[in-house]
N, C-alpha and C positions, 0 to 999 in steps of 0.2 A: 504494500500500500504506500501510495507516495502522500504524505503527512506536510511537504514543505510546499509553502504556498506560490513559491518562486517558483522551483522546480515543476510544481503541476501548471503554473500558467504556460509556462515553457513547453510542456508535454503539447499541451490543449494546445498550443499557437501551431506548434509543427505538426499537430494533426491536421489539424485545418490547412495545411499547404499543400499536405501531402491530400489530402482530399480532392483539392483546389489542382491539384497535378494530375491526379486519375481525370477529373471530370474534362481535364486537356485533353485526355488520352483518348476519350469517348468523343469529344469532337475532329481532334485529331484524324481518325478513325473514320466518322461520319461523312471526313468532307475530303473522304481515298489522299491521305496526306502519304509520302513518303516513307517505306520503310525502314530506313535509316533515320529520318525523326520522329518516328514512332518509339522504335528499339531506345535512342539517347533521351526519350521521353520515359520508359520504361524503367531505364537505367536510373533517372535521378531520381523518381518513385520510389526505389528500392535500397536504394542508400539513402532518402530521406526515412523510410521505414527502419531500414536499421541502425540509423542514429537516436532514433526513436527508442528501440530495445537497450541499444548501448547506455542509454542515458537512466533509462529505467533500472539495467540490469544496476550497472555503478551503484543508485539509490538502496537497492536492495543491499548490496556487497555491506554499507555502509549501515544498514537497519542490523546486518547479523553481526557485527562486529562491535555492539556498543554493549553487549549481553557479558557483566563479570560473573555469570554462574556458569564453573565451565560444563556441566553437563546443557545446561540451554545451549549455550555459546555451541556445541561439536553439534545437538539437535541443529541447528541453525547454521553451520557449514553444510551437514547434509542437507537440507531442505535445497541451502543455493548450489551447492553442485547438479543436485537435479535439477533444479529450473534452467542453472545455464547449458547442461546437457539438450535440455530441450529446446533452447533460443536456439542454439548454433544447428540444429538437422538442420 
């Protein structure tokens, strides 16, 4: 859960670009654009989404590591190793 009010506006603003970027992609698309600026439209969709994770994953890293009970604290390594196992497939 992301708790920090900067940090979530930050979240919410690059979703909304990244939104703002598919709905490109859908007109793009509509009006038989190039598929060489389709793909480099594609592309920056997808690293604007995973800046997006990066940014989230970071928050989390930082929520499991403020835990001085070390049985919570190694609960709370595993929990994030599986999460990032599952960001990066």
């Amino acid at each position: 859960m992301v708790t920090n009010e900067k940090i979530k506006n930050d979240l919410l603003s690059r979703l909304k670009r990244a939104k703002g970027q598919i709905s490109g992609l859908e007109k793009m698309i509509e009006k038989n654009a190039s598929c060489s600026d389709i793909l480099m439209q594609i592309s920056a969709v997808r690293a604007a989404i995973g800046k997006i994770g990066v940014l989230i994953m970071q928050n989390y890293m930082r929520d499991c590591f403020i835990s001085e009970d070390k049985e919570i604290f190694e609960e709370k390594i595993e929990e994030l190793v599986r999460s990032f196992s599952k960001f990066i497939r």
